[in-house]
Each structure stands twice: as C-alpha cells, then as structure tokens.
C-alpha positions as CSV (number, residue, x, y, z in Angstrom):
1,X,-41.5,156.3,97.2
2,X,-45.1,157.4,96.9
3,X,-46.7,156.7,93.0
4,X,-47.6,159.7,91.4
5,X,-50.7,159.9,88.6
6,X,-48.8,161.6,85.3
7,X,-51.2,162.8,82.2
8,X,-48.6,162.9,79.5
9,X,-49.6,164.4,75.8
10,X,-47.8,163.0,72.6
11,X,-47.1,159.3,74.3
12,X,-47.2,158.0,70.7
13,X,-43.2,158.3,70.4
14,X,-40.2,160.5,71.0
15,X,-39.6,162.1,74.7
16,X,-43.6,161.3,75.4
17,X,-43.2,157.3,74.9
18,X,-39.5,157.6,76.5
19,X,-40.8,159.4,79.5
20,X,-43.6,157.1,80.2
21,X,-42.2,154.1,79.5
22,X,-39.6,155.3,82.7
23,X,-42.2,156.3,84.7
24,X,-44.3,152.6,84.4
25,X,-41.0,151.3,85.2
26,X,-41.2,152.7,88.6
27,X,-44.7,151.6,88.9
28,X,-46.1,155.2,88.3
29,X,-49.9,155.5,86.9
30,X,-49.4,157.1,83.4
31,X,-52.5,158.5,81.3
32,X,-51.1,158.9,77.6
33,X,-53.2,161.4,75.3
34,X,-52.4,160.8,71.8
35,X,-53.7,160.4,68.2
36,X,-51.3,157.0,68.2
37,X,-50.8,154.4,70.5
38,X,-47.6,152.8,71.7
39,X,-47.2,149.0,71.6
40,X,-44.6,149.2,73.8
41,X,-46.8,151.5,76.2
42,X,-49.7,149.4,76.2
43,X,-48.0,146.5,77.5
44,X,-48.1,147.9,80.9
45,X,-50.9,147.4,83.7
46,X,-50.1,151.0,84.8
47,X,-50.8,152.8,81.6
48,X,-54.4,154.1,80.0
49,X,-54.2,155.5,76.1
50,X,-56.4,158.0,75.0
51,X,-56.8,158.8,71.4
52,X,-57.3,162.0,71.0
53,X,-56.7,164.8,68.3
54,X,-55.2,168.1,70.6
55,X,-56.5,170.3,67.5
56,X,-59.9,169.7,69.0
57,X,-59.1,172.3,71.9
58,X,-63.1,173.0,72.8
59,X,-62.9,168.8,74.3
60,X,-60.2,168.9,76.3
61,X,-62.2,169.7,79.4
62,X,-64.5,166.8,79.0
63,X,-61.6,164.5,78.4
64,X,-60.1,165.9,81.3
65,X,-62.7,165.5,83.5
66,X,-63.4,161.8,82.3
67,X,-59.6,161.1,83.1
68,X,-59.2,162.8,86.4
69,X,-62.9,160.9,87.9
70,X,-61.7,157.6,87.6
71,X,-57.9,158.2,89.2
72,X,-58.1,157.3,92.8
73,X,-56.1,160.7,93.6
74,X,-56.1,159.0,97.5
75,X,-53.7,156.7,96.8
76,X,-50.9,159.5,95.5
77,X,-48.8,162.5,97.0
78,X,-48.8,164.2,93.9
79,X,-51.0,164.4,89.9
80,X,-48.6,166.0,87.3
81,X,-49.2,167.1,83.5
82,X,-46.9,166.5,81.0
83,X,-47.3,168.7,78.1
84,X,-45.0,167.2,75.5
85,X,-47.4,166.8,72.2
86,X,-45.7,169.0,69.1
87,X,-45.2,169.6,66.0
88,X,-42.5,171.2,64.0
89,X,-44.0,172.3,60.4
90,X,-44.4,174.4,58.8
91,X,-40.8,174.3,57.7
92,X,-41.1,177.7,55.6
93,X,-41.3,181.6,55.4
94,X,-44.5,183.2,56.8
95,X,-46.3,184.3,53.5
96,X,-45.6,180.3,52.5
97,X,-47.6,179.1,55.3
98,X,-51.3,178.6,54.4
99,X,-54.1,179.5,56.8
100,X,-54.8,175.6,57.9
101,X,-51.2,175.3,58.3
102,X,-51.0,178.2,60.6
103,X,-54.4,177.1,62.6
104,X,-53.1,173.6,63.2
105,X,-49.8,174.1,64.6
106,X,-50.7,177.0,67.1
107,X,-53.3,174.7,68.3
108,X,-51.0,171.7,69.3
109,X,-48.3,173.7,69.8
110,X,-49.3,176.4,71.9
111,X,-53.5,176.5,72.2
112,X,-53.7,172.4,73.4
113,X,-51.2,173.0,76.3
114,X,-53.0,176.0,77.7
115,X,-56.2,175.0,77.5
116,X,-55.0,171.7,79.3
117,X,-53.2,173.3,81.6
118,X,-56.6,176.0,83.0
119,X,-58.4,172.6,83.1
120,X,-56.4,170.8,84.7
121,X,-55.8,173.7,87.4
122,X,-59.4,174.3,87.5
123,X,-60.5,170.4,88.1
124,X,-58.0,170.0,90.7
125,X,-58.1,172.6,92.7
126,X,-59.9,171.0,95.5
127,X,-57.3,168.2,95.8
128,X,-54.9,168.4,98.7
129,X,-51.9,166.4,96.8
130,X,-49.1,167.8,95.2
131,X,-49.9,169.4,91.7
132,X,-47.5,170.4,88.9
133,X,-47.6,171.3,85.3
134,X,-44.4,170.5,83.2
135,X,-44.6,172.4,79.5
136,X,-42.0,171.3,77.1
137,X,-40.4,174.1,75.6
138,X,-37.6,174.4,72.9
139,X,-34.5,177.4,72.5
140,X,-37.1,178.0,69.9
141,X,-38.8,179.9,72.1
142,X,-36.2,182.5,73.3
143,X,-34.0,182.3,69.2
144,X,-35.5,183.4,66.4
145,X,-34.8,180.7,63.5
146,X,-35.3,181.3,59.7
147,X,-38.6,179.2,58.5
148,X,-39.7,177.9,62.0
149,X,-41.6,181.2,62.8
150,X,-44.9,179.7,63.6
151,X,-42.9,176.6,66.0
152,X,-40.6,179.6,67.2
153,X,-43.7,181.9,67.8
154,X,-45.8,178.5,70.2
155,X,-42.7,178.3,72.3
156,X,-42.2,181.5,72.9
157,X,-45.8,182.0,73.9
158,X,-45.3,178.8,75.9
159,X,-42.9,180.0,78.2
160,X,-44.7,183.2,79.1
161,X,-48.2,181.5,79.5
162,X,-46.1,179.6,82.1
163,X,-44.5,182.1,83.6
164,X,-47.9,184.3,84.1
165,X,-49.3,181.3,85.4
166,X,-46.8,180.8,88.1
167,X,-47.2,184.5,88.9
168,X,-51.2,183.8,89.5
169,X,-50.3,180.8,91.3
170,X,-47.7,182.3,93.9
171,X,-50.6,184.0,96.0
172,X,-53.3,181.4,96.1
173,X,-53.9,179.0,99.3
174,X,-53.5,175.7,97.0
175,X,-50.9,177.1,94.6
176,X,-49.8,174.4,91.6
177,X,-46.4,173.8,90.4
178,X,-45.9,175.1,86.9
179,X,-42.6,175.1,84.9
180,X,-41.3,175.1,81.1
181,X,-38.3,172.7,80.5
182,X,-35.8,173.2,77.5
183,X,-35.0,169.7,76.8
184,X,-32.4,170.8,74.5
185,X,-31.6,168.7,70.8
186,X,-33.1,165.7,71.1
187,X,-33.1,162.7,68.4
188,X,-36.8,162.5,67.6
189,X,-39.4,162.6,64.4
190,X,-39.0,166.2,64.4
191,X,-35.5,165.9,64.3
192,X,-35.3,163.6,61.1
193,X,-38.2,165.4,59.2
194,X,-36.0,168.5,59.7
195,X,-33.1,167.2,58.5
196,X,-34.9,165.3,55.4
197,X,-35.9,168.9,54.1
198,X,-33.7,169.8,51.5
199,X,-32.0,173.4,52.2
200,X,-33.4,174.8,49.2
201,X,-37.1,174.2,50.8
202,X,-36.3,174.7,54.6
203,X,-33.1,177.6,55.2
204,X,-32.4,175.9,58.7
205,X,-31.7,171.7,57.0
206,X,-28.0,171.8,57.1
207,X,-27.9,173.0,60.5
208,X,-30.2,169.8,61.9
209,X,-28.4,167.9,59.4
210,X,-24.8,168.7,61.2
211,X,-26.7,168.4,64.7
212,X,-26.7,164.7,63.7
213,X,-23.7,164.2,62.0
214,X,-21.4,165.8,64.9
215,X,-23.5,163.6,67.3
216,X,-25.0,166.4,69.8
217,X,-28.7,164.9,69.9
218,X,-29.3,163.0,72.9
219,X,-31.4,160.1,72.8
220,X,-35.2,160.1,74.4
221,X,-34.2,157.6,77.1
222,X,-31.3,159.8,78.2
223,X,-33.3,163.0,78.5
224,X,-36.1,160.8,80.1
225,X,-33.7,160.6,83.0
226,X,-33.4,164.0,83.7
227,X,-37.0,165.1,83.1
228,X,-38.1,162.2,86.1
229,X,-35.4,164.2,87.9
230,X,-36.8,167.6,87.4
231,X,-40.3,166.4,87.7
232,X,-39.5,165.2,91.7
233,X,-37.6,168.5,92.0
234,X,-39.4,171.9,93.7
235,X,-38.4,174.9,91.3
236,X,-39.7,178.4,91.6
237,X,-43.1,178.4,90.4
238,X,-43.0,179.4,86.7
239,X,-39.4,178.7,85.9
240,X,-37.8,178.0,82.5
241,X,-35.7,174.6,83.6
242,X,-32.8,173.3,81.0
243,X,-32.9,169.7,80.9
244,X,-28.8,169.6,82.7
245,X,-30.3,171.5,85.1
246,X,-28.3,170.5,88.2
C-alpha cells in the first residue's frame, strides 16, 4: 500500500493523537499542528509537531506553505488534511458568552478549518496525487442543543463550507476530495469537561453525564479505525460521512 502525507490539526490528544498514532503505525507521514505535543507521537520517525495556536488564522498559509515544501509529495499517491482541532466552550446561554469567548471558539472551530482548507486547496493544486480534506463535524451541527449555541453554530457552518466546496470542486480539471465526518460520542477532554459542569451552570451536564454512565462513548482508538477506513474510501465530493458508515 502506497504512504500517504496526512496534516492532522489537534494531534495533542483525543481522536487527533488516536488517529495519528494509527496512521504512523502503518508507516504513514503524519504532520501534527498543535498548541501541545504528544509524547507518545513524537516517538515516531514518521511524525513532525508543529506548535501552533489555530486562533492565529492570518499564519496559516505560511505554515502551510513551510509544511507542504519540505514533503517529498513524489514519493505518495495521495496528501490528506485532517481538520480535527476543537473546542467545546462556551458551555452557556448566548447573552452569557463574552465577546473573546465568542471570537476564540469560531476561530478554532469553524474560521481555522476553512482557512486551512482554501490553503491547502490553493497550494496544491498543481500536484497530480490524490487530495482530500476530512472536516470533523459533530450532530451539533444538524441539533440544536441548549448552551452549546456558539459549538452548535461552527459545525453547522462546517458542514456547509464543506458541502459548497465540494460543489466548486465537482467541475474543476484537478478536483479535491472534501467531506465532513460525524464521528458520533466519543470519550475525549470535551467529553469530561461537559460532564464536570454542574447542570445548574451548563442545561445539557446530565445528558453527557448519562452518555458516560450507560457506556455509549466509544473510545478514540476504536473510532480511529473507522476514520483510516473512510479516509481510503472515495465518497461524493462534499458528503456528510457517519463514522459506521459502511
């Protein structure tokens, strides 16, 4: 099997460090951008770390660019972008939510992953290897939740940047691969910091609190498997993918 070149946002932890990790395990080429690092990452010949803050959305082309000169694209049948890199708060009503707030998490959530995305189109456009562009999504995006109206609002906007994107895409000569996948309830730091707000501060606490308790979080590793699955996979350009996808 031909190694693929994956640029993976949020690499820190979670689905981002789960992901990777598999991918290095099958010899893959795996750029992380993150404000963290992994240990368990950096370990691995096959994986570069970039610290980088995705609030700082006028620098993502120049980081691209920086990351994308020194891959030798020759040696791969396909370059894929991962964007995985979220965050969940604010946890509370609208007029509760101060400006920064606001700012910060459409930036990571939503601003970071199109900006990367037009980059990354742009920058490889003249390659003739496979391309795609996998945005992690959330039901979020399609169900309105009490106190998650900024998070709800990013993935919603995420799905249809992707699906205008794959309409653009459908008629060029070079087209990329773009799709959002729903990885479903998944046991990460978002997870716990939800359920560690009390109900009284955060209306939706008891329902990621029973999430856990009745055991319906899959683990990182687990989903993992079916994102490497997907990412191999052709879909419709612009597609909303579950993770069970079959």
């Amino acid at each position: 099997m031909s190694k693929g070149f994956y640029i993976i946002t949020g690499t820190s932890r979670g689905i981002g460090e789960a992901l990777t990790k598999m991918l290095l395990e099958k010899e893959h080429h795996v750029i992380g951008i993150s404000r963290g690092a992994s240990d368990i990452l950096s370990r691995h010949k096959n994986y570069t770390h970039y610290n980088y803050d995705l609030t700082d959305t006028a620098n993502i082309e120049q980081l691209l660019s920086g990351i994308l000169i020194k891959l030798k694209i020759e040696e791969t049948e396909m370059i894929c972008l991962v964007n995985n890199a979220a965050m969940l708060e604010p946890l509370k009503s609208i007029e509760n939510c101060e400006p920064e707030e606001i700012s910060k998490s459409l930036s990571i959530n939503l601003v970071a992953p199109i900006v990367m995305s037009s980059c990354f189109i742009k920058l490889t456009d003249h390659l003739k290897v496979r391309r795609k562009i996998v945005n992690i999504t959330s039901g979020a995006g399609v169900h309105p939740l009490e106190d998650m109206s900024m998070y709800c609002t990013a993935k919603a906007g995420l799905n249809m940047f992707t699906r205008c994107v794959g309409v653009e895409q459908a008629g060029n000569e070079n087209p990329i691969e773009i799709i959002t996948v729903d990885p479903g309830m998944v046991e990460t730091e978002m997870q716990k910091t939800a359920r560690g707000k009390s109900s009284d501060a955060f209306a939706m606490a008891n329902f990621f609190k029973e999430a856990f308790t009745n055991g319906v979080l899959q683990s990182p590793e687990a989903l993992a498997v079916d994102l490497d699955r997907i990412i191999a996979n052709e879909y419709e350009t612009g597609k909303l993918i579950n993770h069970d996808n079959r």
